[in-house]
C-alpha positions, 0 to 999 in steps of 0.5 A, a space after each residue: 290083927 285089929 286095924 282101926 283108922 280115924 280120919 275127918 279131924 283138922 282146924 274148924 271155925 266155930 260153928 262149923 262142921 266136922 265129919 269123923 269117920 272111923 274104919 274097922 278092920 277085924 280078923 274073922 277070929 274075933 266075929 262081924 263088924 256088925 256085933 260090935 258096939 262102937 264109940 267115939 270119946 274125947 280127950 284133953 292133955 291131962 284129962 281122961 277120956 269121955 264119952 262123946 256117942 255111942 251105937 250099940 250093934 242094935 242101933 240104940 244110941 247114947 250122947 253125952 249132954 254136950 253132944 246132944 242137938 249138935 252131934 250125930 253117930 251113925 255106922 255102916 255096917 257094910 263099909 266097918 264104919 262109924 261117922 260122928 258128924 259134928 256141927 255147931 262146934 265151940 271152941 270147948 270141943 277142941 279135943 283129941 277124939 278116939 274110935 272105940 270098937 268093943 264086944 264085950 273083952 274085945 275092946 279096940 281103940 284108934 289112935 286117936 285124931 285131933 279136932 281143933 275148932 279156932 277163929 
C-alpha cells in the first residue's frame, strides 16, 4: 500500500518562508523510491491543479515561471523525501499544494496540505 504524507504547510507572512516535505512509503511491488519522478502542484477551489517543481528520478528539474528564483525541489532518496522550500512568498501562493510520486502508470498523490501566506 501507497502512503504518501505532506507536512511543513501553515500561515506565513509575506515574504517568508515554507519548508514542504513530503515522504513516500512504497510497497517493494511497485520499484524504489529513487525510480520515481516527484512533484509538488498547487491548487485553487475551483481551479485545476498546476505545476509548481518537479525532480525527475535523474535530478533534471523543472519549475513553473511563478517559482522560479523563489522556490527550491530537492529529494533525498535515502529518506523517500521531497522538499520544495519556498521563500519570498506572496499573498498569490496561497494555495492547497499536493505531492506527486509517479513512474510512469504508477501515479500517486498526497492529500494535499494547505499553504497560507497573510499579514
Amino acid at each position: 500500500q501507497v502512503h504518501i504524507v505532506e507536512s511543513g504547510g501553515g500561515l506565513v507572512q509575506p515574504g517568508g518562508s515554507l519548508r514542504l516535505s513530503c515522504t513516500a512509503s512504497l510497497p517493494i511491488s511497485l520499484g524504489y523510491f529513487e525510480g520515481y519522478h516527484l512533484a509538488w502542484y498547487r491548487q485553487l477551489p475551483g481551479e485545476q491543479r498546476n505545476l509548481v517543481a518537479r525532480i525527475t528520478a535523474g535530478a533534471r528539474l523543472t519549475y513553473a515561471d511563478f517559482a522560479k528564483g523563489r522556490f527550491i525541489i530537492s529529494r533525498d532518496n535515502a529518506k523517500n523525501e521531497v522538499v520544495l522550500q519556498m521563500n519570498s512568498l506572496k499573498p498569490e501562493d496561497t494555495a492547497d499544494y499536493f505531492c506527486n510520486v509517479e513512474r510512469g502508470s504508477a501515479d500517486f498523490w498526497g492529500k494535499g496540505i494547505q499553504v497560507t501566506v497573510s499579514s
